[in-house]
C-alpha positions in Angstrom: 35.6 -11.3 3.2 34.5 -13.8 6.3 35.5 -17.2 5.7 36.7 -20.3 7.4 40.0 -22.4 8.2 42.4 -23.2 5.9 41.4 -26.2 3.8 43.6 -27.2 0.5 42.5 -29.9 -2.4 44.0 -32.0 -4.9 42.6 -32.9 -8.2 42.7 -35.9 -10.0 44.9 -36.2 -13.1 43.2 -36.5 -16.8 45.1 -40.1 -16.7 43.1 -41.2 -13.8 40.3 -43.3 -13.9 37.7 -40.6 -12.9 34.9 -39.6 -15.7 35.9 -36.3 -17.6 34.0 -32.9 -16.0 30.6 -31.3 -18.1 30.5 -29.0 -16.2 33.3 -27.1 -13.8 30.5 -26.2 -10.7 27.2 -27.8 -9.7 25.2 -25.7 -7.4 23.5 -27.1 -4.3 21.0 -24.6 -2.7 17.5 -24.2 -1.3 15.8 -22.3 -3.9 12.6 -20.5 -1.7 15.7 -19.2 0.4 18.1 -17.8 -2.4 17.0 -18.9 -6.2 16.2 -15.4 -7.3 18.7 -13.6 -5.7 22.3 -14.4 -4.4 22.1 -17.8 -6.5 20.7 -16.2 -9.3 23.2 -13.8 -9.1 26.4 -15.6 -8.6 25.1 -18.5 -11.6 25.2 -15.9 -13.9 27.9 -14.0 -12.5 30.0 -17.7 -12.7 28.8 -17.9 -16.6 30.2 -14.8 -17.2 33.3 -15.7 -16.4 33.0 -18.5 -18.3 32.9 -21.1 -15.7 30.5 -23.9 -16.8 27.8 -24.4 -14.3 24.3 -26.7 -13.5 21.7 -24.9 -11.2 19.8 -28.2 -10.4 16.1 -25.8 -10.2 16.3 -26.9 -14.4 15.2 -30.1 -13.1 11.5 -30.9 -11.7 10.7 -30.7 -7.9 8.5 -32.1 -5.5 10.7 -36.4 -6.2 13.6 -37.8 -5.2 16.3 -36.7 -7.2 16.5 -38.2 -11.0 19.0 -40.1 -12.8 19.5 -36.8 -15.2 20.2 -34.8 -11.9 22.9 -38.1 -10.4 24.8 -37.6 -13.6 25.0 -34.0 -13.3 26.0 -34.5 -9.6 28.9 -37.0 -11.1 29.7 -34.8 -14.1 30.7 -31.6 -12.1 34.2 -30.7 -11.0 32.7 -28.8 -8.0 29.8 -28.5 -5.9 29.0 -25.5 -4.5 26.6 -26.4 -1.5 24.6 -22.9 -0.2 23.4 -23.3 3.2 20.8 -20.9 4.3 18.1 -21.0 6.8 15.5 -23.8 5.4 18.1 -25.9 3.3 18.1 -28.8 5.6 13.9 -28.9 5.3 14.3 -29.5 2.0 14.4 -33.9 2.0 15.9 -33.2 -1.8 18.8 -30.8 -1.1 19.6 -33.0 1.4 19.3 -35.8 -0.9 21.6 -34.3 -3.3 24.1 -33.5 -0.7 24.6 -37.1 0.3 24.9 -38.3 -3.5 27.4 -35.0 -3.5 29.1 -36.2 -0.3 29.9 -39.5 -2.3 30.9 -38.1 -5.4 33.7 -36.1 -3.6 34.6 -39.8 -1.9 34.7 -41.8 -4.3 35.6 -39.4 -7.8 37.5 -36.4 -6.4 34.9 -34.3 -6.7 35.8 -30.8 -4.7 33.1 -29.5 -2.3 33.1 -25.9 -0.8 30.1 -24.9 1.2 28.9 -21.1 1.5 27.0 -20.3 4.7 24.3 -17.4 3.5 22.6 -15.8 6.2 23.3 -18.9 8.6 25.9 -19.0 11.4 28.5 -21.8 10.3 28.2 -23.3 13.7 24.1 -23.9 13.4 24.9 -25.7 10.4 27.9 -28.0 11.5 26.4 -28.6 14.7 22.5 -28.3 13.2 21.0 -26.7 16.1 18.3 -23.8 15.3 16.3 -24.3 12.0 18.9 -27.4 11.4 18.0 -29.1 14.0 14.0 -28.3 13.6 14.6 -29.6 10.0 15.9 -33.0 11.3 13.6 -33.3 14.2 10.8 -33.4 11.5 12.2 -35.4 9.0 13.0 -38.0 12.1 9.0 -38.0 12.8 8.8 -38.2 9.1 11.0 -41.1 8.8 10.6 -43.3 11.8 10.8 -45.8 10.2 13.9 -45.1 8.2 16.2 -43.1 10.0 19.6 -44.2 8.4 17.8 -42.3 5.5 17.9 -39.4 8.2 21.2 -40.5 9.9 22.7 -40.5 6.3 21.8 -36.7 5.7 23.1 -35.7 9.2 26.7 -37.4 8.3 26.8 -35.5 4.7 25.7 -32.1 6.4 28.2 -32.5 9.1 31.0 -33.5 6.4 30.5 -30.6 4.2 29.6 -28.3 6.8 33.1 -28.9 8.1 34.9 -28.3 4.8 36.5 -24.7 3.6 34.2 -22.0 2.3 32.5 -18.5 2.3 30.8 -17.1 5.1 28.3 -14.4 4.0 26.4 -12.9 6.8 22.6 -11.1 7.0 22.6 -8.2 4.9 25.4 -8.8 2.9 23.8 -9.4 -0.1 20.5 -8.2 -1.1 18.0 -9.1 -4.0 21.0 -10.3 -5.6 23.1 -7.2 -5.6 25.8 -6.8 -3.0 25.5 -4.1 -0.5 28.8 -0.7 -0.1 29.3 -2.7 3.0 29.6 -6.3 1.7 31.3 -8.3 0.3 31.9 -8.2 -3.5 30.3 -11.0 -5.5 32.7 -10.8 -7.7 35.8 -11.9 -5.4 34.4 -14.7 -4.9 33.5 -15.5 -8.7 37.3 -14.8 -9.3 38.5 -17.0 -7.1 36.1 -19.5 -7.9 37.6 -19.2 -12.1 41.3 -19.4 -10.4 40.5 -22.5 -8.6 39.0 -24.2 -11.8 41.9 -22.6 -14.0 44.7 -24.1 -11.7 42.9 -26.7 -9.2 44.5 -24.9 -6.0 42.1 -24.3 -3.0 43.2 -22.1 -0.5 41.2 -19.9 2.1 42.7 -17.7 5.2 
């Protein structure tokens, strides 16, 4: 298993003023990159394990993000954010990253990234299709770029956290190759982390 530094997290208490969990994982991800296969695979794999999950694709496409989809956001004890290739071309991942980014600021929300078929450091320093996404969305937005600025600061935050690095080839059309890593480790430690609240990655 490839993953990053050592990050750990602390949950808030029930007694604290935070809103109580729907769900225990939102997921985060760029659906024309990964929606039917290593998302599909690891929401269900996650419901099977009885881990209680929103995949935002339920929702429609094509706007800024909804009120129904903020409340999910706010509502989920953990976002999974999957980077691949074209997720920061996508103005409403990155829009649900930033309201993600606050979430974990201001209600202890936890936030692990998985890097799928992207070097971690193209995404944390967004060169390569990163920085191609922002240079368009910049000539997009010219005349808003703390819109664009805002974006940058919530990739760079998350991008920086603890996660799971799964490289090219790794998984494919969902199912995880002899070589690879094993979905399922990762869908384990993802039910120990909600069972207990302790994050910890070597």
């Amino acid at each position: 298993m490839a993953t990053k530094s050592t990050s750990s997290s602390v949950f808030p208490s029930s007694s604290s003023s935070y809103p109580p969990w729907t769900y225990d994982v939102f997921l985060s991800f760029r659906g024309e990159d990964t929606s039917k296969s290593f998302t599909d695979h690891l929401y269900f794999s996650l419901k099977r394990e009885g881990i209680s999950t929103f995949r935002d694709d339920e929702l429609e496409r094509g706007k800024p993000i909804s009120s129904e989809l903020r409340q999910a956001i706010q509502e989920s004890r953990f976002a999974l954010v999957i980077f691949s290739r074209n997720y920061a071309s996508s103005k409403w991942c990155l829009d649900e990253l930033a309201e993600i980014v606050e979430c974990m600021k201001e209600m202890g929300q936890t936030v692990l990234p998985i890097f799928y078929n992207v070097d971690p450091s193209n995404v944390r320093k967004q060169t390569g299709s990163f920085a191609e996404a922002f240079d368009a969305h910049e000539e997009h937005f010219k005349d808003n770029l703390e819109k664009v600025q805002r974006w940058r600061a919530a990739l760079t935050e998350v991008a920086n956290l603890s996660g799971f690095h799964l490289q090219d080839g790794m998984v494919k059309n969902g199912i995880t190759c002899p070589t690879a890593i094993d979905i399922k480790d990762h869908v384990l430690v993802m039910k120990f982390i909600v069972n207990f609240g302790t994050w910890s990655v070597h």
